[in-house]
Structure formats: structure tokens, C-alpha cells
C-alpha positions as CSV (number, residue, x, y, z in Angstrom):
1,X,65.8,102.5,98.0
2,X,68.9,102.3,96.0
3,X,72.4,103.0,98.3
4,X,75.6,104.8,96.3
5,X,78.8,104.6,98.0
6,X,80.8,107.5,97.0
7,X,84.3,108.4,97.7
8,X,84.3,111.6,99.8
9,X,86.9,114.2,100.5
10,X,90.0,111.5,101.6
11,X,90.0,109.7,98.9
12,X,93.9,111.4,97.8
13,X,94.8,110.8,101.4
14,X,94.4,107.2,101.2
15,X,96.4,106.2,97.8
16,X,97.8,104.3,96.8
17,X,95.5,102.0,98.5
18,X,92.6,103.8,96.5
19,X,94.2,104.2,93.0
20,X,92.9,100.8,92.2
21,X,89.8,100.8,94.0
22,X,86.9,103.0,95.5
23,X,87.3,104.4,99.1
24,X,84.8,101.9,99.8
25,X,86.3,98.8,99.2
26,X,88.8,99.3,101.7
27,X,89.4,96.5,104.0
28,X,89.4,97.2,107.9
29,X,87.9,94.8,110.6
30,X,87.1,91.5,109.2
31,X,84.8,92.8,105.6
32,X,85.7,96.1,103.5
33,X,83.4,98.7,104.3
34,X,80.9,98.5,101.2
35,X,80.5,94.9,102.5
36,X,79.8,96.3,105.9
37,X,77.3,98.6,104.7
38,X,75.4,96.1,102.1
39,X,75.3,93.4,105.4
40,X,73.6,96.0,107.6
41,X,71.7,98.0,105.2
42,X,70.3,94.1,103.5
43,X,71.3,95.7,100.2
44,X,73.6,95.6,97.4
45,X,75.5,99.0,96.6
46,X,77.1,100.9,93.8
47,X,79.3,103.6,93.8
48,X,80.7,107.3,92.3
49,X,84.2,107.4,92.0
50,X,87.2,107.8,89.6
51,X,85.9,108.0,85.9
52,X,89.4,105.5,85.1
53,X,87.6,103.2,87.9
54,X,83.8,103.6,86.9
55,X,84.5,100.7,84.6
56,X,85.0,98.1,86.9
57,X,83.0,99.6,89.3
58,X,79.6,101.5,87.8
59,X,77.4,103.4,89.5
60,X,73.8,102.8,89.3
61,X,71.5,105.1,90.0
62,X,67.8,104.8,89.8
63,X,64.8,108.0,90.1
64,X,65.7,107.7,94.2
65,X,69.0,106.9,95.6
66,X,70.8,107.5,99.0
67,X,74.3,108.7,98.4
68,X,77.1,107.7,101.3
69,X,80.2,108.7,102.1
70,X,82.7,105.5,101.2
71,X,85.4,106.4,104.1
72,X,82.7,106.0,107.4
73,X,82.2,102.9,109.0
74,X,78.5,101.7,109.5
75,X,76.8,100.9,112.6
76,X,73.3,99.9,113.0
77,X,72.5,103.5,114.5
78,X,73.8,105.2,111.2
79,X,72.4,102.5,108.9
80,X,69.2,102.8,110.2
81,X,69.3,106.9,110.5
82,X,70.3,106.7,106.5
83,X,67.5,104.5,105.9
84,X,65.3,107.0,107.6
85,X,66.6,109.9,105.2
86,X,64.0,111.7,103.1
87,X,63.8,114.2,100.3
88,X,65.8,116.9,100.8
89,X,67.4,115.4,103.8
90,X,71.3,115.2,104.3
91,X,72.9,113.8,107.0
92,X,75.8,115.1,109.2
93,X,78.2,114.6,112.1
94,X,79.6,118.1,112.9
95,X,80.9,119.3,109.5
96,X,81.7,115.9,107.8
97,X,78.6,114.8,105.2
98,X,77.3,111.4,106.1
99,X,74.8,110.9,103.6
100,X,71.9,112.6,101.8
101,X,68.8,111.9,99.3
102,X,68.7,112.5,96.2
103,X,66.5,111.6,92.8
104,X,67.6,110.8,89.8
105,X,69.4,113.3,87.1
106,X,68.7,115.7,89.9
107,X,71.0,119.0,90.5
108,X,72.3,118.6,93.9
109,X,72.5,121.3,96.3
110,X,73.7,120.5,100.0
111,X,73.2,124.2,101.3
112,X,69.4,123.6,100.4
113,X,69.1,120.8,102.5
114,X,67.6,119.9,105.9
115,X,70.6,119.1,107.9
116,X,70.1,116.2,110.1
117,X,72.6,115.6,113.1
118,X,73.8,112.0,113.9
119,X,75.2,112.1,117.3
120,X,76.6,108.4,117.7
121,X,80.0,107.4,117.2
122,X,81.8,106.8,114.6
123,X,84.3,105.8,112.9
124,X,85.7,107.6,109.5
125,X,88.8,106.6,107.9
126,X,90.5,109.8,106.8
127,X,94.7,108.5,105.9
128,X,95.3,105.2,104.9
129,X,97.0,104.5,108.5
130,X,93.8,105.0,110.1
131,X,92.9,101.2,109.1
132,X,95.3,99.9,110.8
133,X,94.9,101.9,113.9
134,X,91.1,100.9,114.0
135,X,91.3,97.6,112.8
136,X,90.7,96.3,116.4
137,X,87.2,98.3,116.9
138,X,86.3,97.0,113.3
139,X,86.7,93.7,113.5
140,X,85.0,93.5,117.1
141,X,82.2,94.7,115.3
142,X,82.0,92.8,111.9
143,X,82.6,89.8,114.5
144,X,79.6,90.4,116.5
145,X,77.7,91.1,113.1
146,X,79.2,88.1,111.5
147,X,78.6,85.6,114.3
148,X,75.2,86.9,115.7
149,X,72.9,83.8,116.3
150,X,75.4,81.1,114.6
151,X,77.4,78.3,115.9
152,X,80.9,78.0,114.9
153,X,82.1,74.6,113.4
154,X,83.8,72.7,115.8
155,X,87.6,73.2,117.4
156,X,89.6,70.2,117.2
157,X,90.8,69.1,121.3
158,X,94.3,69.5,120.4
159,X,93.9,73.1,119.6
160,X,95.0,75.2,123.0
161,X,91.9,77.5,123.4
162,X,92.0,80.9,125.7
163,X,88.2,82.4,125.4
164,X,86.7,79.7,123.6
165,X,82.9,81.4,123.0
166,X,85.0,84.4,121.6
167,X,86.4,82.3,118.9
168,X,84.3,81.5,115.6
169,X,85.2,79.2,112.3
170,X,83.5,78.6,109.5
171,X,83.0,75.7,107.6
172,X,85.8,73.6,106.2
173,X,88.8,75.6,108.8
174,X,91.6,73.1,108.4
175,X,93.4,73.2,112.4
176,X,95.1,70.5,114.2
177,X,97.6,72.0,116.8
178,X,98.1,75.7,117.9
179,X,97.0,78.2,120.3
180,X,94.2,80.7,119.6
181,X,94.0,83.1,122.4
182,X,90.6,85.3,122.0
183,X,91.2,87.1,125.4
184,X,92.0,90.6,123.8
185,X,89.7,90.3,121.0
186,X,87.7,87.6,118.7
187,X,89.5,85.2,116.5
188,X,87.5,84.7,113.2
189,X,88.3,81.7,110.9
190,X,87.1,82.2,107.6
191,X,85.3,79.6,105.0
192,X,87.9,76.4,104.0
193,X,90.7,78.8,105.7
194,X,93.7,77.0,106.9
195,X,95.8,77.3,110.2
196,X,99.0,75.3,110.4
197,X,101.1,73.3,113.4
198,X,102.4,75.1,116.1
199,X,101.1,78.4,115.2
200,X,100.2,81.3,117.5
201,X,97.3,83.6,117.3
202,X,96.3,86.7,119.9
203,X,92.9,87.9,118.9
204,X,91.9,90.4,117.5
205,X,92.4,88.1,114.1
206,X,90.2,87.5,111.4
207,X,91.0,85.7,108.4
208,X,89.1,85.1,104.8
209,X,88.3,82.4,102.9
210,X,91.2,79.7,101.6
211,X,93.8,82.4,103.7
212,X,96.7,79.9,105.3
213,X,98.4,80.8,108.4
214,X,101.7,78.8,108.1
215,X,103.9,76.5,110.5
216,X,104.8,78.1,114.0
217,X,103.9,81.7,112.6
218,X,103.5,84.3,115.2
219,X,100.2,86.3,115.2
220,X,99.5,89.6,116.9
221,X,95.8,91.3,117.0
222,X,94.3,93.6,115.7
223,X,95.2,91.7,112.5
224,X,93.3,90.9,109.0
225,X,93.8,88.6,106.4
226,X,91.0,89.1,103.2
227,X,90.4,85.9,100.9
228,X,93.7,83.9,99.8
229,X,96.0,85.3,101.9
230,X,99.1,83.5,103.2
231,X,101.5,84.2,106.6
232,X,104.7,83.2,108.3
233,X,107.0,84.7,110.6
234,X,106.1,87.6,113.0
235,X,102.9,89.9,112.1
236,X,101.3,92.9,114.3
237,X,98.9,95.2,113.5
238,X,98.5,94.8,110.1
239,X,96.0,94.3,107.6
240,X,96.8,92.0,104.2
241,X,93.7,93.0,101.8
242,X,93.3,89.8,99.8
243,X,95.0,87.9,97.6
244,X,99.0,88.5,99.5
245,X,101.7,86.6,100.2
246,X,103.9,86.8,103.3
247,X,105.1,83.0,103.5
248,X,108.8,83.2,105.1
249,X,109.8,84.7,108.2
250,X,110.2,88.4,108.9
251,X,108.1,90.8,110.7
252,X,105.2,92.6,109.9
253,X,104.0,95.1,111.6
254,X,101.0,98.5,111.9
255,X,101.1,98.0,108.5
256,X,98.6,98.3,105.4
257,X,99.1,96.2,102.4
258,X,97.3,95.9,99.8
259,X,95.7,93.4,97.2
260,X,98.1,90.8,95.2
261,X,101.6,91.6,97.1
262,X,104.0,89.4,97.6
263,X,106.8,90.2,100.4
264,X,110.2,87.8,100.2
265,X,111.8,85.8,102.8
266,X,112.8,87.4,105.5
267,X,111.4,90.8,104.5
268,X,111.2,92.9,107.4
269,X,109.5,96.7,108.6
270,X,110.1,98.5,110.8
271,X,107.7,100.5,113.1
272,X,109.3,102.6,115.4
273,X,112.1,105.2,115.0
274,X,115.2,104.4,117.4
275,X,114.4,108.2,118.7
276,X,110.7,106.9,119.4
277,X,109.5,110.3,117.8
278,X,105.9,110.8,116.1
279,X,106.3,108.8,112.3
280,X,105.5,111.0,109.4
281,X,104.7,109.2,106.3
282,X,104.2,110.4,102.6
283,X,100.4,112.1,101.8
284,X,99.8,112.1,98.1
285,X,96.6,114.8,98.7
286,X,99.4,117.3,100.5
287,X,102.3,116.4,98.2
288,X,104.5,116.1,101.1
289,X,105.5,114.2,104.6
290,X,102.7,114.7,107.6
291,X,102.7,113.8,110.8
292,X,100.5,110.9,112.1
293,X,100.4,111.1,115.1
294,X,101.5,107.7,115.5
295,X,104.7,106.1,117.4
296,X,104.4,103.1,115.7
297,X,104.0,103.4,112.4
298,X,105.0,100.6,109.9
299,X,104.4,100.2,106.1
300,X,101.5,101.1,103.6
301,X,101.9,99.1,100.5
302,X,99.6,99.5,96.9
303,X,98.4,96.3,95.1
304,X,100.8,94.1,93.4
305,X,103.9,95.3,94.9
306,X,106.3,93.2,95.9
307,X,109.8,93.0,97.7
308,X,112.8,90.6,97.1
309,X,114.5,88.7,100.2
310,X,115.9,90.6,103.0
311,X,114.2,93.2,102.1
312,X,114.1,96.2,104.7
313,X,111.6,98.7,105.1
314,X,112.0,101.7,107.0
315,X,109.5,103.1,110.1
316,X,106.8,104.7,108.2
317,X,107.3,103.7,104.5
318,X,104.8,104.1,101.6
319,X,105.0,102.1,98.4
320,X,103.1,102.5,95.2
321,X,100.8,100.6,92.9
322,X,103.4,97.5,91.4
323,X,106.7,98.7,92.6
324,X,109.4,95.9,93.3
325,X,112.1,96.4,95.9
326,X,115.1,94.8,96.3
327,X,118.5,94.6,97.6
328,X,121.0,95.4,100.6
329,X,120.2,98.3,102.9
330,X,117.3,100.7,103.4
331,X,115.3,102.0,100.7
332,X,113.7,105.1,100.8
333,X,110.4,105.7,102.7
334,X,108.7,107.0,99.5
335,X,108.6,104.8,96.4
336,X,106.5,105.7,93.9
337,X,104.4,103.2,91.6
338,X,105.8,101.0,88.8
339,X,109.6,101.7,90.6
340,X,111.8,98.8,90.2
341,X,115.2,98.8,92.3
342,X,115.9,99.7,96.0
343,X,118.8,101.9,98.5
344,X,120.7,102.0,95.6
345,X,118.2,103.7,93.2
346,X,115.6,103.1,91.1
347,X,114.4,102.8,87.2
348,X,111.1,102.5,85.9
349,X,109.1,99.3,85.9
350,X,107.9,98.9,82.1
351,X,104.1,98.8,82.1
352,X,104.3,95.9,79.4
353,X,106.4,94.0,82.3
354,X,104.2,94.5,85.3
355,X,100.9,93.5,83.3
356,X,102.7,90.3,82.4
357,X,103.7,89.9,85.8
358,X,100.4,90.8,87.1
359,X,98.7,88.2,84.8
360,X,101.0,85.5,85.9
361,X,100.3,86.2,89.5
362,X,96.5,86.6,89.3
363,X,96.4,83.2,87.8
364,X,98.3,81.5,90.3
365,X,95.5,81.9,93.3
366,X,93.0,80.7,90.0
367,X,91.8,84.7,89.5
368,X,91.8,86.7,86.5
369,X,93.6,90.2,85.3
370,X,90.4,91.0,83.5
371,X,90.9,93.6,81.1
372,X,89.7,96.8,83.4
373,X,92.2,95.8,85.5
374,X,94.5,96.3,82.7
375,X,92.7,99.5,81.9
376,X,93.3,101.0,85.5
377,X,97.4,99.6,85.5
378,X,97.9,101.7,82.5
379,X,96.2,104.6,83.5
380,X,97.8,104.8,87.1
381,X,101.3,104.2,85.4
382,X,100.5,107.8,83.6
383,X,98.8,109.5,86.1
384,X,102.0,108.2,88.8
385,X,104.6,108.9,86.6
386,X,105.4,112.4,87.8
387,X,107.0,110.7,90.6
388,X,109.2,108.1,89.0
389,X,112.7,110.1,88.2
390,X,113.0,107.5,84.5
């Protein structure tokens, strides 16, 4: 059977994470959620989403397919009740589509369908704050899928242990002295990761490969680092995508950042309001502020943005695709993509500059800024640009 990943109805809810990537390869829990699906399903996936993205991410579809909705988190139940779908099947929880058959070329009609019911629960990331608020449940089960039947590579003695069985690394973890307490949740050490003197860790924490934890950093669960990542300072709550830099102190925290972002020394968010009231943060689908429902409530951050030192972030802040923020003071809690400046205003970020820039950084961690990457920077600059003021 061939297994397409397609966006669903949140995909506008969760930019600007999702204007450079498919709802799908959203990272929550230790893999992103295509990865989650390919491990349980034992197949590779393709997906349906943006035409400006379709590039570097095709669909391919074959004369039967299963189609799946990129924002729900699998579980062996579902995977194995999507297997299970046949012609004319489609497969529901209440009113939200799950998945359904379909052949090739074929006209789809949902309302002719069987409807299946799955009963089991689930969860479906709807707003980009929704990762970090499940991250914990996530990565407690990519853990136990992860781990299942493996030995992890051996703990050096002078690493302070709480939990031990809960913790797992993977070959070539570079640790020597720290504490990694897995009483709240599993640690996961990813392949050749590295984790340096005197540093803290409460589980739930997962890590990818080559990520470096840095000297006496301060680690809160539920937190993920994807591949490359680097920390220092104080982090809670908050998942770093891949390729990110955080090296200096600061704090961190029920946050969302995504891929190739770099935050200065001593850049800080916060994540409560002094008044303690519900946070609202910008929602590109409703053109407007929402409530989250959340007390704590930090930062959401597109690829490739970046903040200067000191930087300050206020409770419940969303930044764009390659913004940079700098400066004295609070900026506001909306900036849009390709904004360069901070409190006291901003100006456009040339799209000439931030491809340079983002060249320059994508070769630093040995990666490249292929040329669909470049494709989808000039096409989100456009389609963002109603919210840039020059």
C-alpha cells in the first residue's frame, strides 16, 4: 500500500512553522510526525501539500494509496486501523477525517464513503502551541517506540543517574559529569550527541543526532532538540526543530522554534503575563489574536530567524519565517517574516540578504540551501509581505 501524508484543515493555524514545510514534518516528541508514522506503519511516505512546497516534497501516488491527515499523531491502534482501510473506506474520530482509500487519478468523494469510527485516543495538533503542550505525551511514546527491545550504550559512573532503565543513549553520546534525572519522564540521547560538564537534565528530554547540551546548562522536560541542535542557559518546555542555536545563557521556555534559528546571548522569553491571565498569540488562519487557553505561553519562532543579544521576547510572541530582532526593550508580539529591527520598529529584510545569510548558515552545520529551499524563501517573502509595513 502506498501512505500520503496530507496537510489537513490546520495547516494556516500552524505557520509559520508550516510555511516551509508540510504539516507533517512537524517535530513533537522525540521524531516529526511523518517519521512517526513511516516507523510504525514500516513504510516510507509522501505527501499533498502547498504547490510552492511540492518541490521539495512530491507526492507519489500509485493506482492504491491511503491518504492521512499530517496534523494526528500515530499510535499502533490507528496505524494498524489505517492499514486495515479498504475501498471506499474513510476513517474518522467524531467529525475530524483520519484517513481514507483511494486509487489512483480517482474523483474523491468523502460523503460516499463508509465511515469507519476509531475510538482510541489521540492526539491531533491543531495550533502550533499544541506541540509544545504535548511534547511530554510524545516523546514518552516515540521513547517506548524508539527503545523497544534495545540496550542503551553505556553511562559513564560519574554521570549522577535518577531512573537509570528510563534513560537511553545511542551510540557515540559524548557525557562525563552531569545529572540526568528520568523520574518525570525518559531522557533520550541521540546518535554522537554531546552533553557537557556540570549540566542538568529533568526528563522528559530527547535530543538528535550531533545536538550539544553545553557547560552547566539547565534542562527542564518536556523538551526536544532535532539533529544539530545546541543549548545553554535555562530551557523549559520547548522544542528546538533541528539545526538551532541557543548557546549563551537566557531562558527558554513553552516555546516552538523552528529549523536553523539562532537566539543571541542572553536572549530571554517570557511565558507568563504578570496578571497570570490566559496568553493569546497571533493565528495567521483567523487573521487576528486567539486565546489559547494557556497560562504559560512562551514563543513560536519560523525557520531561520534569529535574535541579537539581550534580546527580550514578550509572553506569547510569534515570529516569522527569517526575521531578525534586535535591540533594547520589548518588541512586539507579532513580527512578521523577513522583518529586520525590534521595539523601535522595523524595515524589511531584503530577500537577496537573508538567502545570503541563509547559505552562510546552512553551511556552517556542513548542510546545503539547495535551490528549492531558495524557491520556497522567495515565494514566502511574497506571499508574507502583506504584513511587513516596508
Amino acid at each position: 500500500m502506498n501512505y500520503i501524508l496530507f496537510d489537513g484543515p490546520y495547516r494556516d493555524h500552524l505557520l509559520p512553522l508550516t510555511y516551509t514545510r508540510p504539516v507533517a514534518d512537524l517535530r513533537i516528541g522525540i521524531m516529526t510526525i511523518r517519521e512517526k508514522w513511516e516507523k510504525l506503519l514500516e513504510s516510507t511516505t509522501t505527501t499533498v501539500t502547498e504547490d510552492y512546497l511540492s518541490g521539495k516534497f512530491p507526492m507519489v501516488e500509485m493506482e492504491e494509496n491511503i491518504m492521512i491527515c499530517g496534523s494526528v499523531l500515530p499510535t499502533q491502534e490507528l496505524a494498524e486501523a489505517v492499514q486495515d482501510l479498504k475501498a471506499g473506506q474513510a476513517l474518522f474520530q467524531e467529525e475530524e477525517l483520519l484517513a481514507f482509500y483511494t486509487r489512483e487519478n480517482e474523483e474523491i468523494d468523502l460523503e460516499s464513503c463508509t465511515r469507519l469510527e476509531f475510538e482510541g485516543k489521540l492526539i491531533i495538533i491543531r495550533h502550533s502551541w499544541d506541540l509544545f503542550r504535548n511534547n511530554g505525551e510524545a516523546l514518552e511514546a516515540d521513547f517506548e517506540l524508539l527503545t523497544a527491545g534495545r540496550k542503551s550504550a553505556p553511562i559513564p559512573k560519574a554521570v549522577h543517574c535518577v531512573n537509570k532503565e528510563r534513560i537511553f543513549l545511542e551510540e557515540g553520546v559524548e557525557i562525563e559529569i552531569g545529572v540526568l534525572n528520568a523520574k518525570y519522564g525518559p531522557i533520550y540521547l541521540g546518535k554522537n550527541a554531546e552533553v557537557h560538564e556540570g549540566s542538568l537534565i529533568r526528563g522528559p528530554f530527547a535530543m538528535g543526532e550531533y545536538s550539544v547540551v553545553k557547560m552547566g546548562s539547565k534542562v527542564y522536560g518536556p523538551t526536544t532538540l532535532g539533529p544539530k541542535c545546541k543549548i545553554g542557559g535555562e530551557v523549559n518546555n520547548a522544542i528546538m526543530s533541528g539545526y538551532c542555536s541557543k548557546g549563551h545563557d537566557g531562558y527558554l521556555g513553552n516555546a516552538v522554534i523552528g529549523e536553523w534559528c539562532n537566539m543571541g546571548a542572553d536572549s530571554n522569553n517570557s511565558n507568563l503575563k504578570n496578571t497570570y491571565a490566559e496568553v493569546k498569540m497571533w493565528d495567521y488562519a483567523e487573521q487576528r489574536f486567539v486565546k489559547t487557553g494557556l497560562q504559560f505561553c512562551g514563543l513560536i519562532m519560523g525557520d531561520h530567524s534569529k535574535s541579537g543579544i539581550n534580546t527580550m521576547f514578550n509572553t506569547g510572541t510569534v515570529v516569522g519565517v527569517s526575521a531578525n530582532i534586535y535591540g533594547s526593550n520589548f518588541p512586539r508580539n507579532f513580527i512578521p517574516s523577513f522583518s529586520w529591527g525590534g521595539a523601535l520598529g522595523f524595515k524589511t529584510y531584503t530577500l537577496s540578504k537573508a538567502i545570503e545569510t541563509a547559505v552562510l548558515v546552512t553551511k556552517r552545520k556542513n548542510e546545503d540551501f539547495t535551490e528549492e529551499d531558495r524557491k520556497i524563501f522567495t515565494y514566502v517573502f511574497e506571499l508574507s509581505s502583506a504584513y511587513r509595513k516596508s
